[in-house]
C-alpha positions as CSV (number, residue, x, y, z in Angstrom):
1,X,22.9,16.2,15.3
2,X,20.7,14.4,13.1
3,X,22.8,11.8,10.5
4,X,21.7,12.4,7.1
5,X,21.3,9.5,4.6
6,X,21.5,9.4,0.5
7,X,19.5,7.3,-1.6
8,X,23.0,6.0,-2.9
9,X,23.5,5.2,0.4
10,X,20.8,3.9,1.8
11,X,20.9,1.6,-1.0
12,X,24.5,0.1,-0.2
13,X,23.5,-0.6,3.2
14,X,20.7,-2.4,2.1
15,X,22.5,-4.5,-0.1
16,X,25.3,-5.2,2.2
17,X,22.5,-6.2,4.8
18,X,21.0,-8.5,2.2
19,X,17.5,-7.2,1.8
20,X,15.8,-7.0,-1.2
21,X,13.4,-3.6,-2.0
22,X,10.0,-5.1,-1.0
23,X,11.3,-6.1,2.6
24,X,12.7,-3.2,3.3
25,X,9.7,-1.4,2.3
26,X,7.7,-3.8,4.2
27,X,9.6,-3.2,7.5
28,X,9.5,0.5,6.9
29,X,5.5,0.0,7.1
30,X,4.8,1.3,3.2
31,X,1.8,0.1,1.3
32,X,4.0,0.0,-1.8
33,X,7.4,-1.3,-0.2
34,X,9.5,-2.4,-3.5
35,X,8.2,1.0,-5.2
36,X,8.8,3.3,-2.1
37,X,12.0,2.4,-1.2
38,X,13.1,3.0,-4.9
39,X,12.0,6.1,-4.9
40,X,14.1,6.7,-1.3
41,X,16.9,5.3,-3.2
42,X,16.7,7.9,-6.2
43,X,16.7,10.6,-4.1
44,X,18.9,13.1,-2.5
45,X,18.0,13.1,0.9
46,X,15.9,10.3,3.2
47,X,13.3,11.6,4.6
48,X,13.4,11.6,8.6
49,X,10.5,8.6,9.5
50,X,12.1,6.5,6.9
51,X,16.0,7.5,8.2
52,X,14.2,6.8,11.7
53,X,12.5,3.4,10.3
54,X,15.5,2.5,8.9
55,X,18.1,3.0,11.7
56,X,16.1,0.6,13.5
57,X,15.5,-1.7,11.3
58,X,19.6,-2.0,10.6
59,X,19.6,-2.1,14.4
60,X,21.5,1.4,15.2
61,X,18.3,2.5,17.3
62,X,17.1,1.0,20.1
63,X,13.2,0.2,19.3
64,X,12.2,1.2,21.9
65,X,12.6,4.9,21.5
66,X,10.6,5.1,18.4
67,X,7.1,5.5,17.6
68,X,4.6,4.6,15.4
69,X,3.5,6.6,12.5
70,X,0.6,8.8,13.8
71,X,0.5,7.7,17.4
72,X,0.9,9.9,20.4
73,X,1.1,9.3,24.3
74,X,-2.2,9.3,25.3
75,X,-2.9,11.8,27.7
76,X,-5.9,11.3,30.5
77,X,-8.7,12.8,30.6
78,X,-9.1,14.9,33.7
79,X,-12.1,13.0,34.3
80,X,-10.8,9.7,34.4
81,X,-7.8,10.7,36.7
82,X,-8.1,9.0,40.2
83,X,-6.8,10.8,43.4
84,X,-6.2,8.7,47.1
85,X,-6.8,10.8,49.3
């Protein structure tokens, strides 16, 4: 079950953590960190790559797990695939 997060929320947890807008933001990976995470902060619901972002940022995901924005396993091409035989 995925844990849902409030702005209201997400913004005591930042606080109590002792991070200002922009670092957050900045960890998150946004171009406009202070201005993006107050928008996530005003709003009902977190969206799931910032909840994601987040949970490891505030350590309660191993890093390990997640991925980048946009990347995918990289599959081999059939070509490139080497047999022993």
């Amino acid at each position: 079950m995925e844990i849902l997060m409030t702005g209201a929320e997400l913004a005591l947890a930042r606080k109590n953590r002792g991070l200002t807008e922009a670092e957050l933001g900045k960890a998150i990976g946004y171009r406009d960190p202070a201005r993006a995470v107050r928008r996530l902060e005003a709003s009902s619901a977190v969206n799931s790559r910032a909840l994601t972002m987040i949970k490891v940022i505030f350590g309660t995901v191993d890093k390990d797990n997640v991925r980048e924005r946009g990347s995918r396993p990289r599959m081999a091409h059939p070509d490139q695939l080497s047999f022993a035989f």
